[in-house]
GUROVO-991545 format. One record per residue (C-alpha): residue in one letter; y, z, x. Coordinates in steps of 0.001 Angstrom, whole numbers, plus 524288, in hexadecimal, padded with zeros to 5 digits. Each point is the difference from the previous one (the first is absolute). Example, Ala and Ser with C-alpha at 12.3 -4.5 7.8 and 13.67 -1.06 7.14 Angstrom:
2
+------+-------+-------+-------+
: rest :     Y :     Z :     X :
+------+-------+-------+-------+
:    a : 7EE6C : 81E78 : 8300C :
:    s : 80D70 : 7FD6C : 8055A :
+------+-------+-------+-------+
END
This chain:
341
+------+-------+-------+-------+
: rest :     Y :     Z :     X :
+------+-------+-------+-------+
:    x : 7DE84 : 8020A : 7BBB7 :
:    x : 7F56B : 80591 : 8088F :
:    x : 805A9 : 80779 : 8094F :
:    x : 7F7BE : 80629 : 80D6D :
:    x : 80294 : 8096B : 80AC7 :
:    x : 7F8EE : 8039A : 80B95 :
:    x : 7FF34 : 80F9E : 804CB :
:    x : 7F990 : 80529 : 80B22 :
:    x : 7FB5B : 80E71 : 8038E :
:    x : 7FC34 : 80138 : 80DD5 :
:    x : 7F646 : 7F6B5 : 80527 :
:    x : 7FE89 : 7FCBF : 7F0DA :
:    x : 805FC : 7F5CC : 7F6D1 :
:    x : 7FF24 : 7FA75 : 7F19B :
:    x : 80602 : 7F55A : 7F89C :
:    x : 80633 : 805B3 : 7F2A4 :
:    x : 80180 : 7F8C6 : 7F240 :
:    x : 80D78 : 805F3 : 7FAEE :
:    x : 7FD28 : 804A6 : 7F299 :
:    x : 80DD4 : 80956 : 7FF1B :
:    x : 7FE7A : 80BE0 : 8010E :
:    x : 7F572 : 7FDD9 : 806A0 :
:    x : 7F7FA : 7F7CD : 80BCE :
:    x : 7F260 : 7FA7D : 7FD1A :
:    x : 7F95F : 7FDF3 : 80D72 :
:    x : 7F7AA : 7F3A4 : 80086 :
:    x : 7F225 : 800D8 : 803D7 :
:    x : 7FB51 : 7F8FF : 80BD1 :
:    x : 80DE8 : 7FCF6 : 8055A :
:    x : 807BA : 8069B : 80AE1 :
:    x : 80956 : 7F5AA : 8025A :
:    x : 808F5 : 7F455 : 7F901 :
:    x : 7FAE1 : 7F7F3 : 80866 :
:    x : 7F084 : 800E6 : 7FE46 :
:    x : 80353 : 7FEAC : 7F213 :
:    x : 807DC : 7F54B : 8011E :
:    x : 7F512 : 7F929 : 80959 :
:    x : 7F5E2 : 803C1 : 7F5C6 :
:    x : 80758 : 7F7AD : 7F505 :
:    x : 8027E : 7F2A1 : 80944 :
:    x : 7F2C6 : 80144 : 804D5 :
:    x : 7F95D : 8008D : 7F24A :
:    x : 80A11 : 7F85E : 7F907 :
:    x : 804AF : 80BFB : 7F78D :
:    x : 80C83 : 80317 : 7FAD4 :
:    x : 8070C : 80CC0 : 805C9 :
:    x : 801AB : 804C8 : 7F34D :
:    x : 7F2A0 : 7FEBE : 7FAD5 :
:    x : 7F961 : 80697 : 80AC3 :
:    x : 80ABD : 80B13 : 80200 :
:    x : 7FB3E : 80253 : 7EF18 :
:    x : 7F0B6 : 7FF1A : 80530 :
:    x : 8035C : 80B9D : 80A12 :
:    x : 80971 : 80A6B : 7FA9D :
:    x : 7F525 : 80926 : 7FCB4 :
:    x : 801F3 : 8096A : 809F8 :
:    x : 80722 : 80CF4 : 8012E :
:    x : 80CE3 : 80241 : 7F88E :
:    x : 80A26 : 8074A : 807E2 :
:    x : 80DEB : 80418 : 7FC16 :
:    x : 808B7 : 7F6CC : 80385 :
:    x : 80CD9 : 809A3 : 80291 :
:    x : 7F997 : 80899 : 80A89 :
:    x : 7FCC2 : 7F3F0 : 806A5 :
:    x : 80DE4 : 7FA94 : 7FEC4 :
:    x : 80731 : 80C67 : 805BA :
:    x : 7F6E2 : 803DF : 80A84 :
:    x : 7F9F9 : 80B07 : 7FBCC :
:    x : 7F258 : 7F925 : 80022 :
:    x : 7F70B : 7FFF5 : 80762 :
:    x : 8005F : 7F26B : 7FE42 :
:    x : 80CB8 : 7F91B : 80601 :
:    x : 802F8 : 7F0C1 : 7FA16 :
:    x : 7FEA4 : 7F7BF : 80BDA :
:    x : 806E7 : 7F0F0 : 7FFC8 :
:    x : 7F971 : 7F8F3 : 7F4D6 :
:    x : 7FDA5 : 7F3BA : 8090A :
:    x : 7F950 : 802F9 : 80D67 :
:    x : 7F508 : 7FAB7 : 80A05 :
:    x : 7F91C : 80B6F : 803EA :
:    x : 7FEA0 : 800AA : 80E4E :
:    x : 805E1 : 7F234 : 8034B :
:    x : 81012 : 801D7 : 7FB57 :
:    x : 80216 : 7F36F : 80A5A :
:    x : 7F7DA : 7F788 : 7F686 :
:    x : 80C76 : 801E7 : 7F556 :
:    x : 80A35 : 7F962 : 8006A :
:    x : 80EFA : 8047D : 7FA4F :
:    x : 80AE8 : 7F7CC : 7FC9F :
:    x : 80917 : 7FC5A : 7F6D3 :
:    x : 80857 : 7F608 : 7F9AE :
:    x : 81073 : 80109 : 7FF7A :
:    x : 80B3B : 7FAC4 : 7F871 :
:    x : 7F9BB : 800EB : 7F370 :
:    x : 80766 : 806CA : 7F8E7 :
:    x : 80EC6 : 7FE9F : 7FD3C :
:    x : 803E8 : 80DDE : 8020D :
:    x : 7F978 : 8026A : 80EAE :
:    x : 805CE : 7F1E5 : 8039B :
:    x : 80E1D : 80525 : 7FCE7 :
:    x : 7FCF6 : 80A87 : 806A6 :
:    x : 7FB18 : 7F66D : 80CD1 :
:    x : 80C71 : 7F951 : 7FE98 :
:    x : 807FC : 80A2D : 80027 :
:    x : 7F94E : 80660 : 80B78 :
:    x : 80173 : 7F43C : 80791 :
:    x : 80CF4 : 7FB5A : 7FC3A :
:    x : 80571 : 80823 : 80B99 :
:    x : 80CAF : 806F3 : 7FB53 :
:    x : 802E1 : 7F41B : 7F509 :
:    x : 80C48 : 8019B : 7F6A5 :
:    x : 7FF15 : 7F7A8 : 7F6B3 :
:    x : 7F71A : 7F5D3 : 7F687 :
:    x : 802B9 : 7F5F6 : 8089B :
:    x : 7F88C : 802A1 : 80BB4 :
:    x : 7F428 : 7F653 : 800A0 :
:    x : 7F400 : 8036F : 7FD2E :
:    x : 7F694 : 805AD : 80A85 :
:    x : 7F314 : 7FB47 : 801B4 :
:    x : 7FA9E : 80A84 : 7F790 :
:    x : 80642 : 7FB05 : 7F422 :
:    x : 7FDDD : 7F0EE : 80195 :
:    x : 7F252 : 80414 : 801B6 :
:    x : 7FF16 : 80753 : 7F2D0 :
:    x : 80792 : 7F491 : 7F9F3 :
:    x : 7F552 : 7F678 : 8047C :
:    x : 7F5B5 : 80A9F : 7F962 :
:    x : 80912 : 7FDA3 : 7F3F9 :
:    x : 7FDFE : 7F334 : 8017B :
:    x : 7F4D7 : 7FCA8 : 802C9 :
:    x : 7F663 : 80B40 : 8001F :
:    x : 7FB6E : 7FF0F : 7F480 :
:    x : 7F668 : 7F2AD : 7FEB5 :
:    x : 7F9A6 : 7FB4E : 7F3C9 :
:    x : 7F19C : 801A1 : 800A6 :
:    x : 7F92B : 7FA29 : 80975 :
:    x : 80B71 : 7FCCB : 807F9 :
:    x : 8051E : 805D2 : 80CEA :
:    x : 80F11 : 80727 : 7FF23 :
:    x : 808B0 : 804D2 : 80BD8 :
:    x : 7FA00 : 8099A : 80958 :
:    x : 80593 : 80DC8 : 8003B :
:    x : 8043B : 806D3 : 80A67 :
:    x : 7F4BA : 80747 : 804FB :
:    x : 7FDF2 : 80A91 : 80C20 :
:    x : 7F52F : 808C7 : 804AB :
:    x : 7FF7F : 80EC4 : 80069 :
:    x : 7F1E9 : 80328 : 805BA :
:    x : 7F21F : 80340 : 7FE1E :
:    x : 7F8FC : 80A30 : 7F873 :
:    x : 804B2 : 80B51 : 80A5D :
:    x : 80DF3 : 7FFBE : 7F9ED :
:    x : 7FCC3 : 8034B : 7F33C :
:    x : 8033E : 80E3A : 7FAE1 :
:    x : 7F790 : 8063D : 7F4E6 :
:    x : 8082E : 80528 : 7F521 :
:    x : 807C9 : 80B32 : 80197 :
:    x : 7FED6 : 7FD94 : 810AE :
:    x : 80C0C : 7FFBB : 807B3 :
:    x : 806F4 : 7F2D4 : 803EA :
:    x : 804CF : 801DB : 80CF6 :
:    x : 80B89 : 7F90D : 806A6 :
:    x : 7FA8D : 7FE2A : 80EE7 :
:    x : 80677 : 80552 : 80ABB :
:    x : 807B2 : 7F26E : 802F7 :
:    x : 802C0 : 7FC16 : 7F21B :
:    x : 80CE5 : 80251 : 7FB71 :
:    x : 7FD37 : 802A6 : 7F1D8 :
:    x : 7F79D : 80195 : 7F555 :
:    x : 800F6 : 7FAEE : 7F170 :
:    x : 7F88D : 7FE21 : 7F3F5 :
:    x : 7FBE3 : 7F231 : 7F98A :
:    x : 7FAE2 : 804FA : 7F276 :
:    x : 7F78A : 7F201 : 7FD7B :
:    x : 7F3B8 : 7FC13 : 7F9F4 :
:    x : 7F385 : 7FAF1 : 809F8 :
:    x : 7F623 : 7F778 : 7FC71 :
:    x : 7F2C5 : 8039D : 80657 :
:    x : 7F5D8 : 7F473 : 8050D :
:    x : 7F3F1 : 7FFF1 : 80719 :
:    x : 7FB16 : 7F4AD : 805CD :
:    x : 7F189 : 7F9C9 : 7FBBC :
:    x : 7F469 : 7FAF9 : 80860 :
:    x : 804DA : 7F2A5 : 7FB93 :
:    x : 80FAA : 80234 : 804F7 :
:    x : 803AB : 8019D : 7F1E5 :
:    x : 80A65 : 80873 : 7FD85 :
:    x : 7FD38 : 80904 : 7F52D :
:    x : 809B8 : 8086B : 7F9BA :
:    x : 7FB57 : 80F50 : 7FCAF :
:    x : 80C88 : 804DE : 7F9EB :
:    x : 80D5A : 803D6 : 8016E :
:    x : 80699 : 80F0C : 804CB :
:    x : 80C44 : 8056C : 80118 :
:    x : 80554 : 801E6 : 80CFB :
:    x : 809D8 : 80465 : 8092C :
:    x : 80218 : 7F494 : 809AC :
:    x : 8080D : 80855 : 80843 :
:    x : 80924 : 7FA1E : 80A35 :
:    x : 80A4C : 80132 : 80B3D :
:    x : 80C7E : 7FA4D : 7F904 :
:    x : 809E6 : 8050B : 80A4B :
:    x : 7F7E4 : 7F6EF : 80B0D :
:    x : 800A1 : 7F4D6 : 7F435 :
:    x : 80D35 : 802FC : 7FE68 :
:    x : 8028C : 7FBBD : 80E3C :
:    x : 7FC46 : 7F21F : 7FE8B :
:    x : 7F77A : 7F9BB : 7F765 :
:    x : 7F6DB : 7FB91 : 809FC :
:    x : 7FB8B : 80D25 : 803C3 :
:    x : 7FA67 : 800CD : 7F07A :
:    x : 7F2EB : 7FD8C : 8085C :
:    x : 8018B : 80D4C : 80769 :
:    x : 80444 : 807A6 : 7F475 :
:    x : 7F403 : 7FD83 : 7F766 :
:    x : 7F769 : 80579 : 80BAA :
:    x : 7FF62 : 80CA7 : 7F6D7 :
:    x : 7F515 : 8091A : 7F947 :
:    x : 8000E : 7FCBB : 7F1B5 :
:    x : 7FA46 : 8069D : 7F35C :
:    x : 7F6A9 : 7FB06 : 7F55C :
:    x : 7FC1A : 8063F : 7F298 :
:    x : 7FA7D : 80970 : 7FDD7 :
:    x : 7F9DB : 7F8C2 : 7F6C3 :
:    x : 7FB71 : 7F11B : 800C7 :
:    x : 80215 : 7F722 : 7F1DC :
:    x : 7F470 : 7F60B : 7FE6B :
:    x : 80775 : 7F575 : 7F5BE :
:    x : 80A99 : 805D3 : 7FEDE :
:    x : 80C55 : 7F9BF : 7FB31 :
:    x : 80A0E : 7F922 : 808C7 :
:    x : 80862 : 7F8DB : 7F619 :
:    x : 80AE6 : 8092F : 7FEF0 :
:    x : 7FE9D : 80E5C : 8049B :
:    x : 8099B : 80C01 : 7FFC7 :
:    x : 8000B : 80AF0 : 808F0 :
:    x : 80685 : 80813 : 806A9 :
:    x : 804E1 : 80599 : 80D34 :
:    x : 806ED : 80CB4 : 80629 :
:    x : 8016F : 8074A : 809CF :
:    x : 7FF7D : 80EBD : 801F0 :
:    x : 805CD : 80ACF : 80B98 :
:    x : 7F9B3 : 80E3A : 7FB03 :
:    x : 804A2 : 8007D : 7F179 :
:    x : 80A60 : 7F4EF : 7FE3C :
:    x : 7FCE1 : 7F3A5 : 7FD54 :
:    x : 80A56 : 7F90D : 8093E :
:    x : 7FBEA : 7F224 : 7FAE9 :
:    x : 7FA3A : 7F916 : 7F443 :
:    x : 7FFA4 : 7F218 : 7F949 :
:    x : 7F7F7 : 7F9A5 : 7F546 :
:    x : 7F9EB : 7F333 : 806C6 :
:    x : 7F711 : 7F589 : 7FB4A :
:    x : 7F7B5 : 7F541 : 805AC :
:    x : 7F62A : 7F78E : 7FADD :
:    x : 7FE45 : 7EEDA : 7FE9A :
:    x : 80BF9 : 801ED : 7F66D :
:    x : 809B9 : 805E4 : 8092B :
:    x : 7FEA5 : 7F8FE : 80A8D :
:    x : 801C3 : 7F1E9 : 8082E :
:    x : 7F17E : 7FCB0 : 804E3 :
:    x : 7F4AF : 80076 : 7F78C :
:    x : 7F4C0 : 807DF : 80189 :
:    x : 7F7CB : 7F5CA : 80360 :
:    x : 808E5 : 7F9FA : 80884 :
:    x : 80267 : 80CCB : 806FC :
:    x : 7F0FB : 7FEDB : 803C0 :
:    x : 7FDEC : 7F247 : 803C0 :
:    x : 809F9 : 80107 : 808F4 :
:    x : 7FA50 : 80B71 : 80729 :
:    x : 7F208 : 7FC86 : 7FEF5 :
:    x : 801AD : 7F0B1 : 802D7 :
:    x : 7FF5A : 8064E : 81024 :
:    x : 7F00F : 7FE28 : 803BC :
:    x : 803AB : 80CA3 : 8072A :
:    x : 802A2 : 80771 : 7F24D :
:    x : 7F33A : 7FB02 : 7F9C4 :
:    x : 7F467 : 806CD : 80C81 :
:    x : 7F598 : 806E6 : 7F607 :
:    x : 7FCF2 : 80C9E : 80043 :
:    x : 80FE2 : 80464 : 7FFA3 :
:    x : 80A5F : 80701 : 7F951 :
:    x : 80E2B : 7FA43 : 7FD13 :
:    x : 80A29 : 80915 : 7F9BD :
:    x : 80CBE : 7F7C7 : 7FC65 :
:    x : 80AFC : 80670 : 7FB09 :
:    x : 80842 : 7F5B2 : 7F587 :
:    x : 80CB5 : 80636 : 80388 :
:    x : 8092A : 80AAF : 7FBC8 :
:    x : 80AF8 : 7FF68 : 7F48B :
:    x : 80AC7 : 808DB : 806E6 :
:    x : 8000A : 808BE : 80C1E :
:    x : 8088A : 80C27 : 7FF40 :
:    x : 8027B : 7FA69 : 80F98 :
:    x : 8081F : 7F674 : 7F8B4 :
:    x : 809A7 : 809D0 : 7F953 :
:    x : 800E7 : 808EF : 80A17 :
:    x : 7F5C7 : 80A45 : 80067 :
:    x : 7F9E7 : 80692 : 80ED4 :
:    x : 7F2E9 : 80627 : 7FEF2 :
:    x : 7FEC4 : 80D14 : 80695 :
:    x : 7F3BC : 804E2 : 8060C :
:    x : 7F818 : 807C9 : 7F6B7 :
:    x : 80603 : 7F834 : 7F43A :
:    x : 7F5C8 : 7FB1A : 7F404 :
:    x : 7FFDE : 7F2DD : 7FA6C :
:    x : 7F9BE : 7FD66 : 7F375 :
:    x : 7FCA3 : 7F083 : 7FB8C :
:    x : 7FB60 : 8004A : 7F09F :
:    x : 7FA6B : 7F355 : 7F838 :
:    x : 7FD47 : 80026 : 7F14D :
:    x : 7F12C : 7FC23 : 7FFDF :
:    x : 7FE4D : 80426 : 80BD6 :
:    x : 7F9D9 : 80C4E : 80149 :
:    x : 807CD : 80D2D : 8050F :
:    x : 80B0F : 7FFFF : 80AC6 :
:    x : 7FEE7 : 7FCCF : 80DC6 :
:    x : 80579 : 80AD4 : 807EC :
:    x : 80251 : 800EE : 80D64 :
:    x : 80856 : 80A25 : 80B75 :
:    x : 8081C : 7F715 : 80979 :
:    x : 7FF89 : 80516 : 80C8E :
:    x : 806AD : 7FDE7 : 80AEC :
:    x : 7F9B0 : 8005F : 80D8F :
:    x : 80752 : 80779 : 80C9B :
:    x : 8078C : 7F648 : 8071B :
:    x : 7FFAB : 80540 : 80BEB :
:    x : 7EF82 : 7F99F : 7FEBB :
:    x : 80561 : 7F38E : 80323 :
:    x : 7FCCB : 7FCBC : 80B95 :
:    x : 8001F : 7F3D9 : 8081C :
:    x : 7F173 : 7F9C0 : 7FF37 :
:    x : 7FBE6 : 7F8A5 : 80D4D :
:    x : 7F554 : 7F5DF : 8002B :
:    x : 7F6BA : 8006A : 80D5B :
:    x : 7F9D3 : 7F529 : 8052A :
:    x : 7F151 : 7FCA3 : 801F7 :
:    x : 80262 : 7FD05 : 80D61 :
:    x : 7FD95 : 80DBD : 80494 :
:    x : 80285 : 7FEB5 : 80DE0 :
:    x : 80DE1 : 7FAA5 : 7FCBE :
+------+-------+-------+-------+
END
């Protein structure tokens, strides 16, 4: 699998073939996205032109990785200059793990098997279902919610911060596919990442209706961006660290295989809205997390590392959580237009 990052130094940055140990800059690229407009516009295949370009400088990969580069890996999907022009969201309930962990969050102090099930889990039973369509054919929507543009997205190894009015902070190790849009309105997809979806699960945990508000996070992609890369059945890995103990860790997997929607049906759904398909932008959707370490119990603390692994993938996202001062919330007042009011 071809697998790309982006780096920056300074005013400067490069798009990088991973060749492990090592990153093979391509020539006449500085971003995924002029390389990706290059191919629709000329009818090329990512792959073949990303092979037509990697003749440039070879650096060492490691330095890169653990910041003692002068090159620092930047998010492998960006718009330079115009963030607002990429959009971030993300599609739930797709795997069985997180939606036991959505029903028990929102079964509210239940005792016993018999409590009905919330709407979280007669949603992910519908994805069972019907979610996954024969070809050609249209299956159940998934549950689907909005995070942001392009400003909420944290390069690797860049803290996630918890605002000053959220109540929490906690990972969602999942796997992102990456789109931009064509002249035309056709969606075109340029690969897949690992990410950290990152989310308030104490505010979810309040009601399910406020699942809007909690996804109103930073996030995490990469570091490194897979061009056809597998998504029939992929293991990784998640954990969490405070200093030297690792005070969390599961194996996880995702892929078509483990879960209720299809891929395909996991894209029609989101990019059957006019409003998805404006040329000229970004979509990041995450396809949904296997567990949360919300779900059996764990509280981030500030300064805390969480790790998200794929096999395939590339190396491990990393990222700080951070926790903003509280005492920064503050009441925000509109004022009118009318002036003399």
């Amino acid at each position: 699998m071809v697998r790309l990052v982006q780096i920056g130094n300074g005013s400067s940055r490069r798009v990088a073939l991973v060749e492990e140990p090592n990153l093979r800059i391509l020539s006449g690229y500085d971003s995924v996205c002029e390389l990706t407009q290059a191919c629709v516009r000329t009818a090329r295949s990512l792959s073949e032109v990303i092979t037509e370009v990697a003749n440039g400088e070879v650096l060492s990969y490691d330095p890169v990785y653990s910041g003692k580069s002068k090159w620092r890996l930047l998010s492998p999907i960006d718009i330079p200059g115009a963030p607002e022009r990429m959009m971030i969201t993300g599609t739930g309930l797709t795997h069985l793990g997180s939606a036991k962990d959505r029903q028990a969050m929102h079964e509210q102090g239940a005792e016993n098997e018999a409590q009905p099930l919330t709407d979280s889990m007669r949603m992910f039973q519908w994805g069972v279902a019907g979610g996954r369509p024969k070809e050609g054919e249209i299956g159940t929507s998934p549950e689907w919610f909005y995070k942001g543009t392009g400003s909420i997205v944290q390069a690797p190894f860049e803290p996630l911060s918890v605002p000053s009015h959220g109540e929490d902070g906690g990972e969602e190790a999942e796997i992102a596919g990456v789109y931009w849009i064509g002249d035309d309105g056709t969606p075109y997809r340029i690969g897949m990442c690992a990410s950290n979806e990152f989310s308030d699960h104490k505010l979810e945990q309040r009601n399910y209706l406020y699942l809007a508000g909690s996804k109103l996070r930073q996030c995490s992609l990469g570091p490194e961006l897979v061009v056809d890369g597998d998504f029939h059945s992929v293991a990784g890995d998640v954990r969490l660290e405070r200093g030297n103990e690792v005070i969390w860790q599961k194996s996880i997997e995702t892929g078509e295989a483990t879960m209720s929607h299809s891929l395909a049906n996991m894209e029609h759904h989101h990019f059957k809205f006019d409003a998805h398909r404006i040329p000229g932008h970004v979509h990041v959707h995450f396809f949904g997390a296997h567990s949360l370490s919300f779900g059996e119990g764990v509280e981030l603390h500030d300064g805390d590392w969480m790790q998200v692994h794929f096999a395939g993938y590339g190396r491990a996202l990393r990222n700080p959580i951070h926790f903003e001062d509280k005492s920064l919330h503050r009441l925000i007042r509109v004022k009118s237009l009318n002036f003399q009011g």
